[in-house]
Backbone as CSV, one residue per row, in Angstrom:
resi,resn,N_x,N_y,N_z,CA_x,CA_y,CA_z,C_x,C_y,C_z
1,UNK,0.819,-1.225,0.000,0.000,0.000,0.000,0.842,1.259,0.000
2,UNK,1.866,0.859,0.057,2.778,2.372,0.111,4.268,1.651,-0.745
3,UNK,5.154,3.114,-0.932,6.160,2.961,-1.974,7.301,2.189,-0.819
4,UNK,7.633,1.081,-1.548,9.139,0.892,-0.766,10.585,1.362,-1.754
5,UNK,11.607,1.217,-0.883,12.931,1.243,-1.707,13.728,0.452,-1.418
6,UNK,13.973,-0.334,-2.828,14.846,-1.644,-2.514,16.553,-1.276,-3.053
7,UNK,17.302,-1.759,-2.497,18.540,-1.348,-2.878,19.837,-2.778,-3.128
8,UNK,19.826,-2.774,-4.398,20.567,-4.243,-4.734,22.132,-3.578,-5.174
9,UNK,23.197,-4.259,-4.261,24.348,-3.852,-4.293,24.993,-5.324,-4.360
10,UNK,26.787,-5.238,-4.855,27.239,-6.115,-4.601,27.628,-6.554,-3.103
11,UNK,27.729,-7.554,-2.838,27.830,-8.468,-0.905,29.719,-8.539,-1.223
12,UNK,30.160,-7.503,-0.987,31.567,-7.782,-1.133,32.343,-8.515,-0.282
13,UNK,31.838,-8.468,1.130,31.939,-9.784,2.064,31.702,-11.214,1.603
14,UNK,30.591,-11.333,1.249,30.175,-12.798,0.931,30.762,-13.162,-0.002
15,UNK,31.405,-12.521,-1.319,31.894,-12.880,-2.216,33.308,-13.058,-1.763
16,UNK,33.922,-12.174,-1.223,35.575,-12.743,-0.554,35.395,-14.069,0.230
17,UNK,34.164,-14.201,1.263,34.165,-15.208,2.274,33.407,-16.709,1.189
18,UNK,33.532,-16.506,-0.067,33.249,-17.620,-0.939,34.547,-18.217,-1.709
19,UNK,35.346,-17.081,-1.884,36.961,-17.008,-2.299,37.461,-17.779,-1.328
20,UNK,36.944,-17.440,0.041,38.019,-18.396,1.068,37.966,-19.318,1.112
21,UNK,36.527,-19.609,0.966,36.139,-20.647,1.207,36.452,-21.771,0.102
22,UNK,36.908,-21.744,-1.278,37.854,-22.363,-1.905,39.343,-22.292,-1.901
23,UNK,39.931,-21.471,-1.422,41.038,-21.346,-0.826,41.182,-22.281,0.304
24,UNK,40.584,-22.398,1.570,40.834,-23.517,2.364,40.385,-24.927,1.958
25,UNK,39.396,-24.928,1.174,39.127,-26.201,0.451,40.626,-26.844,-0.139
26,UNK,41.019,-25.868,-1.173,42.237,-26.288,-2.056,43.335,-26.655,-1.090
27,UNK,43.439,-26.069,-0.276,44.519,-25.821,1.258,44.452,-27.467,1.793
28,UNK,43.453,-27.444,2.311,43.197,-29.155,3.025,43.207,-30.112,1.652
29,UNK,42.865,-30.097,0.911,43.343,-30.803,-0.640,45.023,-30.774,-0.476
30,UNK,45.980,-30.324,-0.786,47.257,-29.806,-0.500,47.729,-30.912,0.591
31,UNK,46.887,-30.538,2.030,47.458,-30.922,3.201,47.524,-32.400,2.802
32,UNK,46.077,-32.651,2.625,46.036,-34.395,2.800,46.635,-34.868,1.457
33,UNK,46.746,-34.340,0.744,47.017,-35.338,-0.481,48.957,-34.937,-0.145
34,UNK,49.476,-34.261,0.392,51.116,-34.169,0.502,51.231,-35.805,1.398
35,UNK,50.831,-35.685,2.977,50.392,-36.327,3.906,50.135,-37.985,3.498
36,UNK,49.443,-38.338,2.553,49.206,-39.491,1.947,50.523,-39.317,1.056
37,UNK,51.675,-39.060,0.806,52.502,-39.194,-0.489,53.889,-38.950,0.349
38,UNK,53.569,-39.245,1.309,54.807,-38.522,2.478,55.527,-39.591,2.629
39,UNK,57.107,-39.849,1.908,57.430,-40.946,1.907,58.190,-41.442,3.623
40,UNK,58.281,-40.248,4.637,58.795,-40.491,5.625,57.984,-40.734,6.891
41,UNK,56.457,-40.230,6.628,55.432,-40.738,7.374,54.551,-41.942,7.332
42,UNK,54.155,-42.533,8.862,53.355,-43.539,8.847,52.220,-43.415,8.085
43,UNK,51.843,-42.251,7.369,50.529,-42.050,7.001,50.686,-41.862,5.438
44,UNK,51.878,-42.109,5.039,52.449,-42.082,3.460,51.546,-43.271,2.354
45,UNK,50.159,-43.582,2.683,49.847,-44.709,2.033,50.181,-44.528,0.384
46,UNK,50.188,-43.254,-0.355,50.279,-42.928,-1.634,52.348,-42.759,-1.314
47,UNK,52.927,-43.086,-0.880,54.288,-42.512,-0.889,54.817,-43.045,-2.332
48,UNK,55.145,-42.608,-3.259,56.213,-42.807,-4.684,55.164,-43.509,-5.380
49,UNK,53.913,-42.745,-5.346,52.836,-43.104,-6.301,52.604,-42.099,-7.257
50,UNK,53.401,-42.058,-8.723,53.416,-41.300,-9.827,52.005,-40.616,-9.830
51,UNK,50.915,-41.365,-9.563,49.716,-40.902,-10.329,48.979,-39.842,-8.752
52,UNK,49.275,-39.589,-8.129,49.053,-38.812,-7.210,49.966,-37.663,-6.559
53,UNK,51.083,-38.015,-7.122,52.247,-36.584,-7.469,51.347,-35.848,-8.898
54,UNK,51.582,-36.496,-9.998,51.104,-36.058,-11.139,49.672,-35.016,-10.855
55,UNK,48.912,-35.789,-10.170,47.369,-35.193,-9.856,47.927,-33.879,-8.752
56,UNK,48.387,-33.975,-7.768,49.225,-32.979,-7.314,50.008,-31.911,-8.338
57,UNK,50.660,-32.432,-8.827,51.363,-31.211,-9.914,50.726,-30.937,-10.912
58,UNK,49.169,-31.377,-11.645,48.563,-30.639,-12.315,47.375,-29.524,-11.861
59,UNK,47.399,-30.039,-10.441,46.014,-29.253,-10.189,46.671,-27.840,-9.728
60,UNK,48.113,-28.205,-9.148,48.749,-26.638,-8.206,48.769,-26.047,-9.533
61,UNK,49.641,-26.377,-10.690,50.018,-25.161,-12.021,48.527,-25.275,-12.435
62,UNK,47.433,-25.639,-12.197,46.472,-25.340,-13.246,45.768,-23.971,-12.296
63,UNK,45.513,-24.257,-10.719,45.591,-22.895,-9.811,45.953,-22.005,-10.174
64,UNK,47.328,-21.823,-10.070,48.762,-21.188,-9.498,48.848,-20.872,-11.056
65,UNK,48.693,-21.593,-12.543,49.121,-20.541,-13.494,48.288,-19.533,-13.798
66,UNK,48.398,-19.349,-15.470,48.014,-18.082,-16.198,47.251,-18.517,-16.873
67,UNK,45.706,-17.903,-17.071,44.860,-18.350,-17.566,44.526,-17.801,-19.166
68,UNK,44.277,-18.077,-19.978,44.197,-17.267,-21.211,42.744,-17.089,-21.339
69,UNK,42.995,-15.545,-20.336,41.487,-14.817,-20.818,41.918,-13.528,-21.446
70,UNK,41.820,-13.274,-22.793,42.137,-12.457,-23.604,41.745,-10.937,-23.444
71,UNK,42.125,-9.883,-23.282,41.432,-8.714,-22.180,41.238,-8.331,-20.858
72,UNK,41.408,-9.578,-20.376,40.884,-9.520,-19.065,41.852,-8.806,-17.867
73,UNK,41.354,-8.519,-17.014,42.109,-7.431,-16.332,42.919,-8.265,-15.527
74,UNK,42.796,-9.509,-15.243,42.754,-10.877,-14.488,43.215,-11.972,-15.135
75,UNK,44.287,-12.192,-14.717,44.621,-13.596,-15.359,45.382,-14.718,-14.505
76,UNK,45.873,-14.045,-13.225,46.347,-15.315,-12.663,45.786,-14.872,-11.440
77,UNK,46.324,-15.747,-10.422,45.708,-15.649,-8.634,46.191,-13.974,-8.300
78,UNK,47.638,-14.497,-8.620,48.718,-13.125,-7.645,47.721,-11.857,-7.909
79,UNK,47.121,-11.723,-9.663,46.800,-10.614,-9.861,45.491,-9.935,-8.617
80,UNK,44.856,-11.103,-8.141,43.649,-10.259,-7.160,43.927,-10.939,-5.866
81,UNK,45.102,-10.667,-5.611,46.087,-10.800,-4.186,45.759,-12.236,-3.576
82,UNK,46.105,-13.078,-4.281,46.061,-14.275,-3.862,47.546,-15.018,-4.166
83,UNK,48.521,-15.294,-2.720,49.229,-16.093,-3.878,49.698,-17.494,-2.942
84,UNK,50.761,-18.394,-3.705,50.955,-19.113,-2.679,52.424,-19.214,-2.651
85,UNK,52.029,-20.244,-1.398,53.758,-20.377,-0.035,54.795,-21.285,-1.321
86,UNK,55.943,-21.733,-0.323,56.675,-22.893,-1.190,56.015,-24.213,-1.365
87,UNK,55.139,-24.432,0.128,54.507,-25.644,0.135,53.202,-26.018,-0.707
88,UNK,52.978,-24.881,-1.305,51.588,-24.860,-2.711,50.023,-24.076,-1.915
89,UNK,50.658,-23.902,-0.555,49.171,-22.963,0.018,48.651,-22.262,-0.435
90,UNK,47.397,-21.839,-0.486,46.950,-20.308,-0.657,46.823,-19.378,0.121
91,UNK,47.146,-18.435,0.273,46.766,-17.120,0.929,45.960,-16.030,0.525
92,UNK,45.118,-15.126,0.664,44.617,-13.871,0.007,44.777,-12.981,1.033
93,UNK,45.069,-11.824,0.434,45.301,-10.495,1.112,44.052,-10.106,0.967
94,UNK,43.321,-9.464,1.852,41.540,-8.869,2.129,41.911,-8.016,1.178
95,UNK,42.635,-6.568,1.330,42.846,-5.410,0.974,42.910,-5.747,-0.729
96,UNK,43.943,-5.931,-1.056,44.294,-6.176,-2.551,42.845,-7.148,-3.148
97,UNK,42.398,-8.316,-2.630,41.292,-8.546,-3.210,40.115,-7.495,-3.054
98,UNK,39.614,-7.049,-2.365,39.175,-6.255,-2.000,38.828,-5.155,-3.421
99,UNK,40.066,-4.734,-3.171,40.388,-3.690,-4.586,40.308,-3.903,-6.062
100,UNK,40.882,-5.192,-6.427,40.481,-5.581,-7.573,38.978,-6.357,-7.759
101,UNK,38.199,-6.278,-6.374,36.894,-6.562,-7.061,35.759,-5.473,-7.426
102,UNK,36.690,-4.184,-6.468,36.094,-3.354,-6.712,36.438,-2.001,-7.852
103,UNK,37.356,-2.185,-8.362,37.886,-1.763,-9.167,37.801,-2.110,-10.840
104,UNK,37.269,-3.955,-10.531,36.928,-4.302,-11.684,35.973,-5.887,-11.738
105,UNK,34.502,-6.054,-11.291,34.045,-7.039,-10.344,33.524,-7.951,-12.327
106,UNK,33.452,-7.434,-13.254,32.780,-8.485,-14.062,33.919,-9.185,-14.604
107,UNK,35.568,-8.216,-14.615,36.824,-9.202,-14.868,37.040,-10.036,-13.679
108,UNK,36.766,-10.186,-12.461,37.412,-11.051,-11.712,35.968,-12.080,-11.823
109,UNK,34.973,-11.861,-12.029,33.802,-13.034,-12.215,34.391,-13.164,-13.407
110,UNK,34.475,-12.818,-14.686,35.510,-14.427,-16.059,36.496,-15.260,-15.252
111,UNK,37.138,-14.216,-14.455,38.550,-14.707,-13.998,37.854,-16.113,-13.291
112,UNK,36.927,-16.236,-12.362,36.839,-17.210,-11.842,35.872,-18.367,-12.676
113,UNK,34.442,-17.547,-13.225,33.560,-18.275,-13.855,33.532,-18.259,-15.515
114,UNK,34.473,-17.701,-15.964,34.513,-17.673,-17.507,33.852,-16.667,-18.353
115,UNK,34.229,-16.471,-19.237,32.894,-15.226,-19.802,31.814,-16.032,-19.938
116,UNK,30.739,-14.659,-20.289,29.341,-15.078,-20.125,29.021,-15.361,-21.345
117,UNK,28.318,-16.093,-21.745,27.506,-16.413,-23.335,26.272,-17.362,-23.018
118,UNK,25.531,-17.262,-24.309,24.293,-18.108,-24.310,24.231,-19.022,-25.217
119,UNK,25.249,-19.806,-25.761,25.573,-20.635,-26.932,25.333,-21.873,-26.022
120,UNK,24.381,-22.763,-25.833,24.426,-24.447,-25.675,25.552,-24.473,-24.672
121,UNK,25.082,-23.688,-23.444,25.834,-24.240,-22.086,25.129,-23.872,-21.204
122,UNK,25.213,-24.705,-20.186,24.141,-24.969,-18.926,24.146,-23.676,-18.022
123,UNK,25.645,-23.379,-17.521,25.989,-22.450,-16.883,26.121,-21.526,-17.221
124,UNK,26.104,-20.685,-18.720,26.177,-19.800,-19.449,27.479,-18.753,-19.592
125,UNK,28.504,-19.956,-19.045,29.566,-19.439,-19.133,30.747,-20.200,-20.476
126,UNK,31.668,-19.687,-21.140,32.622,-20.265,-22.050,33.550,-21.244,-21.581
127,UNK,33.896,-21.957,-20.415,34.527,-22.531,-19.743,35.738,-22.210,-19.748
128,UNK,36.191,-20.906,-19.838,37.585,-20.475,-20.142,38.333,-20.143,-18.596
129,UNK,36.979,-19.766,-17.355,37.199,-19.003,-15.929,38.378,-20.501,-15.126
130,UNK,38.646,-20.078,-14.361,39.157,-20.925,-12.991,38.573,-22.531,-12.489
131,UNK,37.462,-22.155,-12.782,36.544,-23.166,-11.952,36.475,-23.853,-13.463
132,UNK,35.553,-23.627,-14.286,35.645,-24.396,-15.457,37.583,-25.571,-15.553
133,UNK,38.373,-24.349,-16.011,39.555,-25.268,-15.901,39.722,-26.163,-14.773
134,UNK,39.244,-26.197,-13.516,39.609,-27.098,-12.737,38.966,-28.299,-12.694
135,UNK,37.920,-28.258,-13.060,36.545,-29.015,-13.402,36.920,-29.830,-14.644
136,UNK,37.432,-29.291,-15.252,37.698,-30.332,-16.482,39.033,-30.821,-16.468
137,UNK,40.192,-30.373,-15.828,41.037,-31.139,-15.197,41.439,-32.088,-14.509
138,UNK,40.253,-32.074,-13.153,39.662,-32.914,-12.259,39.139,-34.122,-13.248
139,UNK,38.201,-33.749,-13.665,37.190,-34.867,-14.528,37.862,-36.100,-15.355
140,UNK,39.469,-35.266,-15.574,40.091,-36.646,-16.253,40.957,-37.579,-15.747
141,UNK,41.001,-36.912,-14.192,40.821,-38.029,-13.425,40.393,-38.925,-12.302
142,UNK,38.889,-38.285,-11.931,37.697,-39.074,-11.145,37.047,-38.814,-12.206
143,UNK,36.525,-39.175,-13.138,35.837,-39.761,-13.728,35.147,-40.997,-13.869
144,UNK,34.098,-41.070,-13.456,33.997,-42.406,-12.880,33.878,-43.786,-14.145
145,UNK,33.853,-42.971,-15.244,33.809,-44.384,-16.377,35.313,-44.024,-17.267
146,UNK,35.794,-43.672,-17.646,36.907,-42.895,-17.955,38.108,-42.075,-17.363
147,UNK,37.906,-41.662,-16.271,38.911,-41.289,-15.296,40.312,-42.037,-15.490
148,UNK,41.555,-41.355,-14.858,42.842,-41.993,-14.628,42.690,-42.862,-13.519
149,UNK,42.210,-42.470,-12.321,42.379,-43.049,-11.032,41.457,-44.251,-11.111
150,UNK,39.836,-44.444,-12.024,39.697,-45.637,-12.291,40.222,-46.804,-12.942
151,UNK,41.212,-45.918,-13.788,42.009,-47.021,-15.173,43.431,-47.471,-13.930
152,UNK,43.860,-46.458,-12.819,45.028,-47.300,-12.499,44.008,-48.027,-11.091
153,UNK,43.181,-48.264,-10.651,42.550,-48.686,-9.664,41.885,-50.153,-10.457
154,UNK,41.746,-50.468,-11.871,41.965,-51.526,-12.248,42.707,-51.978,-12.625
155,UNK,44.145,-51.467,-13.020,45.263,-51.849,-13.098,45.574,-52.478,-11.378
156,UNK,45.484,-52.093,-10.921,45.902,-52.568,-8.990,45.227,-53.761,-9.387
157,UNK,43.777,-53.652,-9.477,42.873,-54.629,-9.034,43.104,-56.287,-9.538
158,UNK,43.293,-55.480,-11.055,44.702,-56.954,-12.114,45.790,-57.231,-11.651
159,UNK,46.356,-56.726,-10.908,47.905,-57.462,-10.317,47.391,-57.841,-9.145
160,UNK,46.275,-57.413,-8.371,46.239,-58.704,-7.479,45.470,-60.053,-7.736
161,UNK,44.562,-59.797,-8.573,43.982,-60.782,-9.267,45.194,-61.901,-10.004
162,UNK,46.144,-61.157,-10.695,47.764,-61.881,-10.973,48.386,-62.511,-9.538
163,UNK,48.435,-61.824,-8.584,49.266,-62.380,-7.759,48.263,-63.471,-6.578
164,UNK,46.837,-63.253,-6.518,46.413,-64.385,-6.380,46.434,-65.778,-7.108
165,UNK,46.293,-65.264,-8.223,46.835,-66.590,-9.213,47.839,-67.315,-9.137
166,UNK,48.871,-66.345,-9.406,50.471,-67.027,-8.822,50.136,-67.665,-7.798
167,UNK,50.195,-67.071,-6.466,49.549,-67.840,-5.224,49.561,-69.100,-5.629
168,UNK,48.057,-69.214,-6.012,47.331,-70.886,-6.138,48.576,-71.738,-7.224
169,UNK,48.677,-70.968,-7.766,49.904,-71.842,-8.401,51.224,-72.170,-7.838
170,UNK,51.786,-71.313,-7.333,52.924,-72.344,-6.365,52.604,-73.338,-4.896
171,UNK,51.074,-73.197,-4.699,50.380,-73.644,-3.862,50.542,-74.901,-4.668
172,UNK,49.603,-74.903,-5.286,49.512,-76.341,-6.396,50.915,-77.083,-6.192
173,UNK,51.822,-76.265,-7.028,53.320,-76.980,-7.293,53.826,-77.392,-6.207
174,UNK,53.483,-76.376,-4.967,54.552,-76.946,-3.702,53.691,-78.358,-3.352
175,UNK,52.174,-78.961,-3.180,51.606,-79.814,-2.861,51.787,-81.155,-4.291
176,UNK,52.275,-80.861,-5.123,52.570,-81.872,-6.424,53.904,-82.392,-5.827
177,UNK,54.970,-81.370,-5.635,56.096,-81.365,-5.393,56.415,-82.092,-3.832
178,UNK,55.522,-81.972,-2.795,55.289,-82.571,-2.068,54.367,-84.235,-2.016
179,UNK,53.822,-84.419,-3.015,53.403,-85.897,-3.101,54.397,-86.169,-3.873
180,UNK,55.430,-85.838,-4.983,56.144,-86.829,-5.613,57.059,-87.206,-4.603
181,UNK,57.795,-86.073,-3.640,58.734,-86.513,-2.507,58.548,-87.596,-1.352
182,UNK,56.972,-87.492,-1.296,56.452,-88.523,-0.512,56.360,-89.921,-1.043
183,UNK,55.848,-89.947,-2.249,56.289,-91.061,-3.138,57.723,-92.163,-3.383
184,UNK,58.544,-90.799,-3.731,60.047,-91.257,-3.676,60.494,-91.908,-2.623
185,UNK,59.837,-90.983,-1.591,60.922,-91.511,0.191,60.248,-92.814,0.710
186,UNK,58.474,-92.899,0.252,58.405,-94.318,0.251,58.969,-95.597,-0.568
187,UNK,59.028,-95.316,-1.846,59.829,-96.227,-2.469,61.255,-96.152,-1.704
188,UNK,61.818,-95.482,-1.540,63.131,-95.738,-1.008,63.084,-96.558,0.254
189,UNK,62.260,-95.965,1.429,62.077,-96.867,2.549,61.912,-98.474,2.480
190,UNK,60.752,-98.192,1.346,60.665,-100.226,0.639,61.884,-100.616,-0.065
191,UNK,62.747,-99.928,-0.618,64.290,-101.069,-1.263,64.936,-100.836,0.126
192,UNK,64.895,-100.017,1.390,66.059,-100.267,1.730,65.504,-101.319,3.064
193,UNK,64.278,-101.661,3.388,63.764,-102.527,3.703,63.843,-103.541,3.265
194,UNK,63.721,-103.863,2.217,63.964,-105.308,1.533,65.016,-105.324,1.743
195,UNK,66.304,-104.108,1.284,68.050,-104.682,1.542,68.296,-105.407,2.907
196,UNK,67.616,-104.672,3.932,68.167,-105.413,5.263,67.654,-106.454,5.426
């Protein structure tokens, strides 16, 4: 019954505290996957496992590099004060992000979500942003019909399936190998029985 006034601004809080919130995601990703690959800890179950270094060293440079967004004011982390330690952490500076979102908020949304278009995509983005690249990085290897980590998780699954086999087979041989000896040492017991 009466006039209101609505006022739609950007949540520049919520949008940094969504930044962090993949920042500590990626962070505990980091922690546990070093932790599992730790060849000097009890907890090293991945220790000198190629395919989980590899997954490690593609996901930090796919972070941590330079993205080819053509124009964009934004192209790597450092640029909107994000960067990381020696150990592959992330950090963000409030201030410097801060500034480049406010200084330039539809380049740091490509930077993360890709440009915008309406060509036959769900999300209506070009998959060129941050998240797109990580997403399709990821995908090639949890993938659950195609993935790397399924193709070497049946590779495992075939060498033990191999080394159960072996198994039953020197099982076999040692119990063959054990009735012919039993065989022999009875025949022998019977000639040297008859000799005496």
């Amino acid at each position: 019954t009466s006039a209101e006034s609505i006022l739609i601004q950007k949540d520049s809080t919520a949008i940094e505290a969504s930044i962090q919130s993949f920042l500590d995601a990626y962070n505990d990703y980091q922690t546990t996957l070093s932790s599992l690959t730790d060849y000097t800890s009890d907890d090293g179950a991945l220790s000198g496992d190629a395919t989980a270094r590899r997954i490690q060293t593609s996901v930090r440079a796919a972070t941590t590099g330079v993205l080819n967004l053509t124009g964009n004011a934004f192209t790597t982390l450092s640029d909107i004060g994000i960067t990381s330690d020696r150990n592959g952490k992330l950090t963000m500076d409030s201030s410097a992000f801060q500034a480049a979102l406010t200084s330039n908020a539809d380049d740091l949304k490509t930077f993360f979500a890709g440009a915008t278009t309406s060509t036959n995509l769900t999300d209506n983005t070009d998959g060129t942003g941050l998240a797109d690249t990580l997403k399709t990085l990821l995908d090639t290897y949890i993938n659950s019909s195609t993935g790397m980590l399924i193709a070497r998780e049946n590779m495992i699954d075939d060498s033990l399936d191999d080394i159960a086999d072996d198994r039953l087979d020197v099982i076999a041989r040692m119990e063959s190998l054990e009735e012919r000896y039993t065989k022999q040492f009875t025949a022998m017991d019977t000639l040297v029985s008859q000799l005496q």
